[in-house]
C-alpha positions in Angstrom: 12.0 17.4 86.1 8.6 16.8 84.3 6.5 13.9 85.9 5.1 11.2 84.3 1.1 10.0 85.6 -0.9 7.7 84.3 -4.8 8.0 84.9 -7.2 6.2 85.4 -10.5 6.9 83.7 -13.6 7.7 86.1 -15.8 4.9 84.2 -13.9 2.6 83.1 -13.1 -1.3 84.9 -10.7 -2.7 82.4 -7.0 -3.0 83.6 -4.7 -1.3 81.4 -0.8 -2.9 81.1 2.1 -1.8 80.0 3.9 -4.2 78.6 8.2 -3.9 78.5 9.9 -5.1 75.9 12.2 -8.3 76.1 15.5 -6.1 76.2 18.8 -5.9 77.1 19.7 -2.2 76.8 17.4 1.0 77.2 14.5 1.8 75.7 13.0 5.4 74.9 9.3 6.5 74.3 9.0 10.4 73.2 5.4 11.8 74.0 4.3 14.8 72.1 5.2 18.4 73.5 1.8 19.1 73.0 -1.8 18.7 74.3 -3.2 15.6 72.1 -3.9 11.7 72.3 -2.5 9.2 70.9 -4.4 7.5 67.3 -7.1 5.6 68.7 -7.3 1.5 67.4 -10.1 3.1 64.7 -7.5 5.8 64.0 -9.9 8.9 64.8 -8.1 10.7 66.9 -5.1 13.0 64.9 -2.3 12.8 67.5 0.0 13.0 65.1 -0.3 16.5 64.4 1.2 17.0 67.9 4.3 15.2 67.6 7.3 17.4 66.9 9.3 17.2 63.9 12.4 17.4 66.4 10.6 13.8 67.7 10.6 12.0 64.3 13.9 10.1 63.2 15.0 8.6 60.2 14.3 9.9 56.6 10.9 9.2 54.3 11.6 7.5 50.8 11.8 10.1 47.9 9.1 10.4 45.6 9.6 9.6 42.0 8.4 7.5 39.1 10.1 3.7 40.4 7.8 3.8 43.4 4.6 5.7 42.4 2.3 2.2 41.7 -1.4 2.0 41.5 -1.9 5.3 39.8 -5.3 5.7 38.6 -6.5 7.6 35.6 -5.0 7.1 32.1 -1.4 8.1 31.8 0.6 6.8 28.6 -0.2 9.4 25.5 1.5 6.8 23.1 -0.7 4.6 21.7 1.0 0.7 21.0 3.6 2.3 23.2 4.6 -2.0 23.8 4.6 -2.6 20.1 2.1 -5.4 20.6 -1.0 -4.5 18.0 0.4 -5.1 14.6 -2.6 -5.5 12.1 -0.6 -4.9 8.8 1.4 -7.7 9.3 4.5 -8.6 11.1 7.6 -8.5 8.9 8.7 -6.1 6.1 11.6 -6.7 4.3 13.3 -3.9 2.4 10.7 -1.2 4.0 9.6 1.8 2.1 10.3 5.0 3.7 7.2 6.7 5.2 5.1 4.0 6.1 3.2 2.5 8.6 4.3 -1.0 9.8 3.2 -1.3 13.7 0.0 0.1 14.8 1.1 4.3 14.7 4.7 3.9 14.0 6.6 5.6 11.3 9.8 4.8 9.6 11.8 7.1 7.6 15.2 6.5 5.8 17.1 7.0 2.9 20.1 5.9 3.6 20.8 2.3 3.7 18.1 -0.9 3.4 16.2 -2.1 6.7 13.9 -5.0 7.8 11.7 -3.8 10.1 9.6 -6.2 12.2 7.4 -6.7 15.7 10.2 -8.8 16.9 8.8 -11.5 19.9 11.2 -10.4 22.6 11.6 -7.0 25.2 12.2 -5.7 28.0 11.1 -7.3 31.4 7.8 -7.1 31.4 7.4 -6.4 27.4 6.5 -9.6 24.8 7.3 -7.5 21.3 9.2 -4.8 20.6 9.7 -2.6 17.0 13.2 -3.9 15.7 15.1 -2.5 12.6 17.5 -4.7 11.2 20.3 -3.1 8.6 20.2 -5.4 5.3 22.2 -3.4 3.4 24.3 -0.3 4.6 25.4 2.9 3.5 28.3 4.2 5.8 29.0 7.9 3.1 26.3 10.0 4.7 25.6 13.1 2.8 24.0 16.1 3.9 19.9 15.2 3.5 20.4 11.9 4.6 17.9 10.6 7.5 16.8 7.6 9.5 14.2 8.3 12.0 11.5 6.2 13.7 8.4 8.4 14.7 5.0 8.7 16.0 2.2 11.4 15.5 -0.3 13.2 18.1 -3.6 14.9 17.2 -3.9 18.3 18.7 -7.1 17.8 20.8 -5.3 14.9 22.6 -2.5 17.2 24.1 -4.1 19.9 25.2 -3.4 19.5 28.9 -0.1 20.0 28.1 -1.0 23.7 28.9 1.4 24.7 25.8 1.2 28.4 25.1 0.7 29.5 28.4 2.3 30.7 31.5 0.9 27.3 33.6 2.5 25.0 30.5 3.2 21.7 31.7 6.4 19.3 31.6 6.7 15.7 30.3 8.8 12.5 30.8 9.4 10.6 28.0 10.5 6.8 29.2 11.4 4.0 26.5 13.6 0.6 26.8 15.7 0.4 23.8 18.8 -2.7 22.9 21.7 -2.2 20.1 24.4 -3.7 18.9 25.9 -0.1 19.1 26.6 1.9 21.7 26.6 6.0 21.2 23.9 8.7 21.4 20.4 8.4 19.7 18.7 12.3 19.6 15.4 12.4 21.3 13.6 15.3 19.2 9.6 17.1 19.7 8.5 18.7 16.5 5.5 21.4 17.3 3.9 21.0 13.9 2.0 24.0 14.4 4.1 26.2 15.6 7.1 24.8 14.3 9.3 25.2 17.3 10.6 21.7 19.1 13.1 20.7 22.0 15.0 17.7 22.0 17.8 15.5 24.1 20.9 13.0 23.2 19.7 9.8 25.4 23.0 7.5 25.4 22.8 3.4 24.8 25.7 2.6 27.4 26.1 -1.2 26.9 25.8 -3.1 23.6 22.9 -6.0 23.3 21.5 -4.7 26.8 17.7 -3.8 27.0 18.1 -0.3 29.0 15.7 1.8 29.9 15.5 6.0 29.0 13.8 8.6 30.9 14.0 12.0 29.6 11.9 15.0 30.8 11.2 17.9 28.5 9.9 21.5 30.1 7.1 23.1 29.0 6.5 25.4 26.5 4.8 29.1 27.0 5.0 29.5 23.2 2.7 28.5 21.1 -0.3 26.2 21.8 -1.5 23.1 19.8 -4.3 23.4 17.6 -7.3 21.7 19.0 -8.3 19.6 16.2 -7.9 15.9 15.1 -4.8 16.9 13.0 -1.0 16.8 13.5 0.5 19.0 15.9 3.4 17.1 17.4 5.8 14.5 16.1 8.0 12.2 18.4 11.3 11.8 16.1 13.6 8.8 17.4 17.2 9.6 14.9 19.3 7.2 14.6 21.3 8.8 11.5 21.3 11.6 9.7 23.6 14.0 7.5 24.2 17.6 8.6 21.2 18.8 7.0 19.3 17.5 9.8 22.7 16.4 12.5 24.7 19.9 11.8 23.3 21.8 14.4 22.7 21.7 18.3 20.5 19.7 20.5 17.9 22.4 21.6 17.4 21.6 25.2 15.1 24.2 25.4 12.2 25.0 23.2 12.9 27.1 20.1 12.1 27.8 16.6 13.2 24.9 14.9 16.3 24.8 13.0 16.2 21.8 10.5 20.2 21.6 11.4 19.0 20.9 15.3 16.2 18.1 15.0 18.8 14.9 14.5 22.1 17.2 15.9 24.0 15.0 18.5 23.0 11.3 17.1 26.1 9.6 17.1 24.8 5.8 16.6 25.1 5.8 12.8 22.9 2.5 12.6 23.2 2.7 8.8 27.0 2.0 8.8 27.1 -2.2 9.0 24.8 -5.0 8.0 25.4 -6.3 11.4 23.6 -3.6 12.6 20.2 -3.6 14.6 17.9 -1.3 17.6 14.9 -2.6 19.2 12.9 -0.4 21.4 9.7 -0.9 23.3 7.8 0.5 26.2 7.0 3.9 24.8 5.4 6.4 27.7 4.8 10.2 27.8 3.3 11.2 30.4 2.7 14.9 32.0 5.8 16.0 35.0 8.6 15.2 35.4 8.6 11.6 37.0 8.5 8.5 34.8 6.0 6.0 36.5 5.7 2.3 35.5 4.8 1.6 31.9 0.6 1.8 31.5 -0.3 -1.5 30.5 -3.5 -2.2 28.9 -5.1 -4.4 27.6 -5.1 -6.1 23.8 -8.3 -5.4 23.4 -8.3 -1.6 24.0 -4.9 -1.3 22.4 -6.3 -2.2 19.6 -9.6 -0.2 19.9 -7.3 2.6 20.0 -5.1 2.2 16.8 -8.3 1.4 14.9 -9.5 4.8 15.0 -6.2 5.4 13.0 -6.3 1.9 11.1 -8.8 -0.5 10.5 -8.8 -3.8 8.9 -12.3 -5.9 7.8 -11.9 -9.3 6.5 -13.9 -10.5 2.9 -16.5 -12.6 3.2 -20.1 -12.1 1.7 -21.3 -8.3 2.1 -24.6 -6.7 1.0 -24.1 -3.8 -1.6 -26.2 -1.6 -3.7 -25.5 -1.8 -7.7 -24.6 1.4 -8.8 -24.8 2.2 -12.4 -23.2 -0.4 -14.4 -19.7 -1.1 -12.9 -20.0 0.2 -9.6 -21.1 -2.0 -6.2 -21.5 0.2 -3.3 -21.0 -1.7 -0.1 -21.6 -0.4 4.1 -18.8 -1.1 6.3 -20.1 -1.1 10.1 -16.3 0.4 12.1 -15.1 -1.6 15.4 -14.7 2.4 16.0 -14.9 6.0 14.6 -12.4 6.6 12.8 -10.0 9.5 12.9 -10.9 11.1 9.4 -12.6 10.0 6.3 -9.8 6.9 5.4 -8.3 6.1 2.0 -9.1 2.0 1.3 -6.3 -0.7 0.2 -7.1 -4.2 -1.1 -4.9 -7.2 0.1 -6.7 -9.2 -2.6 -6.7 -10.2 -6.3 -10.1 -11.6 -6.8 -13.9 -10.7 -5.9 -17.2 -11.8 -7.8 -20.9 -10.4 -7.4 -24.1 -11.4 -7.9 -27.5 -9.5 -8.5 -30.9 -11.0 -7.1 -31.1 -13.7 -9.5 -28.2 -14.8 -11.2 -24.3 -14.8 -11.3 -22.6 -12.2 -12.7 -18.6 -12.2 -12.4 -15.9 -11.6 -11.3 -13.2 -9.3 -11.8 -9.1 -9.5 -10.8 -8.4 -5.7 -10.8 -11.1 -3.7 -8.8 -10.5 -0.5 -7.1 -12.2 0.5 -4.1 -12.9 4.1 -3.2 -14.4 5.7 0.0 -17.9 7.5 -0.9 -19.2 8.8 2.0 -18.4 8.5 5.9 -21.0 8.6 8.5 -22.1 8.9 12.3 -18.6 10.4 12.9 -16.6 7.5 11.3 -18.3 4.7 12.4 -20.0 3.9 9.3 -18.1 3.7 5.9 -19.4 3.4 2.5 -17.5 2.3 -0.4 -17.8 2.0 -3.9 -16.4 -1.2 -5.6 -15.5 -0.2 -9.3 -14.5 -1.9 -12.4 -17.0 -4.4 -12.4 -19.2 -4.9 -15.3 -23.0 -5.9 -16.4 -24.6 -4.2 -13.2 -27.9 -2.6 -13.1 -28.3 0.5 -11.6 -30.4 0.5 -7.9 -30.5 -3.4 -7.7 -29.5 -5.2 -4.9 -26.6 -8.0 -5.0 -24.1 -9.5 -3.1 -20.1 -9.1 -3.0 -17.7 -11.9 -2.2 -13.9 -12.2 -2.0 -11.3 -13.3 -0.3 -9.8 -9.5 0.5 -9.2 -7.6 3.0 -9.8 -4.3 2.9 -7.8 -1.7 4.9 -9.3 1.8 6.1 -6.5 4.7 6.7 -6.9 7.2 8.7 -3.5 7.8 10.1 -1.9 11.2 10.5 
């Protein structure tokens, strides 16, 4: 039988005491089968490598995305992922197909009529989310028929995805979406360069229930994205389609795409009933194949972020160069560089000018063009046309009540 001693040590006078707990049946302590101390109070000592795994009972928590928390480094590859930056407004009733309405979100139809809007409620944890609402519905689907919700990446932002290589990694794709429908929505990835994609048939269980979606794609040793500010990879949410795009199979692995394949195994047909709406919020991709916690930033660099892809700059009273006779040339000053050299949209109706010494007009139907772009996209020169009675290389002043929006998106 082993013996137990305890021993004192040659220098020291404390008294050490066992204490036994308050107990009414036994109680056992295992030592380690090994030579080793226990921690000391500063924990220097590594005892703990000395304990046998035959001494250690009970199981450790597994690892996944629901109890990873505090991870540092930046995670989420969607940008507005919670749907709350929304400079272009927040309603759009009847909305064209193929164009922006949230910051970096894309809506596609042509079959049936939709509202789209940054609706107030979520999720737990979520204060908007990107609703579609039916207005008018259109349950014959023919064969090119589509409804899709999407967002774009630029190449250079996804090259750690390792694509094209042997070391190629996966992603998770995690979203909270709410129907009136229940049925299968088809989750697709679109390699724009290479044109090959992989996709997945996500099911809404419950009707008028926020759940949440987690979906984890492999990686791809085919085919690597182009590292450039251009688009390589589209994130298709269908929601309908005819069997142009629905025919096929859901590609659970990568492959050449098949046009047939990229909406195949959507079963929600939003488009069938008026009474008909989705919301979804809480976007994340992220690299392997745990979904963590939603990333939640801040408004403020949300917002720095879709700027680079739109930018909005109020009127007011801006210094400009006359340019010939017609033409006011005016520098915008960018929150940040944008993406690419942007296209320009007035919200407006009205602006007037004036030269260094006298008042010279005003004009209801000006066009405003981009001229040059500088320091990477932080600077922006436009030309203001259609005026008239300018004289060339003056100075003046431009006023108006417009906005002017800067595009840059993909």
């Amino acid at each position: 039988m082993s013996k137990v001693k305890i021993a004192g040590h040659a220098s020291g006078s404390g008294t050490l005491t066992i204490q036994a707990p308050d107990t009414s049946s036994s109680r056992t302590i295992t030592l380690p089968d090994a030579t080793g101390t226990l921690l000391n109070s500063d924990g220097s000592a590594a005892s703990l490598t000395a304990i046998p795994a035959a001494n250690i009972t009970g199981t450790l928590p597994a690892i996944d995305g629901s109890n990873l928390t505090g991870i540092a480094g930046r995670r989420n590859m969607i940008i507005n992922g919670d749907m709350k930056v929304s400079q272009r407004g927040t309603s759009w009733a009847a909305i064209t197909s193929g164009v922006y309405s949230l910051d970096r979100w894309l809506f596609y139809h042509n079959l049936g009529a939709y509202t789209v809007t940054q609706d107030s409620t979520g999720a737990d944890g979520f204060a908007n989310s990107f609703k579609i609402d039916c207005t008018t519905a259109d349950a014959s689907v023919v064969a090119d028929d589509y409804l899709l919700l999407r967002y774009t990446f630029e190449g250079q932002d996804l090259q750690c995805w390792k694509k094209g290589t042997a070391s190629a990694e996966s992603v998770t794709l995690s979203f909270w979406v709410k129907s009136n429908k229940t049925g299968d929505l088809a989750i697709h990835l679109f390699d724009a360069d290479n044109t090959r994609g992989i996709g997945s048939t996500p099911t809404i269980n419950s009707a008028d229930t926020w759940e949440k979606k987690t979906i984890t794609f492999a990686g791809d040793t085919t085919g690597a994205f182009n590292d450039d500010n251009a688009a390589s990879l589209w994130l298709d949410f269908w929601f309908d389609g005819g069997s142009t795009y629905t025919g096929g199979s859901t590609p659970t692995s990568w492959e050449a795409v098949a046009d047939s394949d990229r909406g195949a195994g959507t079963t929600l047909a939003l488009a069938d009933s008026t009474s008909n709406y989705l919301n979804i919020t809480g976007v994340q991709l992220e690299l392997g194949t745990a979904a963590t916690e939603f990333e939640h930033r801040s408004y403020g660099e949300e917002l720095a972020l879709c700027q680079r892809y739109c930018t909005i700059m109020g009127g007011g009273y801006k210094g400009a160069k006359q340019n010939g006779t017609t033409v006011l040339t005016v520098t915008y000053d960018m929150p940040v560089a944008m993406r690419a050299e942007p296209t320009t949209t007035n919200n407006s109706v009205a602006a007037a000018w004036m030269d260094h010494d006298s008042y010279s007009g005003s004009t209801t139907s000006y066009t405003t063009t981009v001229s040059n772009m500088y320091g990477g996209g932080t600077v922006i020169r436009v030309n203001w046309g259609n005026f008239s009675g300018a004289t060339d290389n003056r100075m003046a002043l431009i006023t108006s009540n417009a906005e002017i929006t800067f595009d840059a998106e993909l």
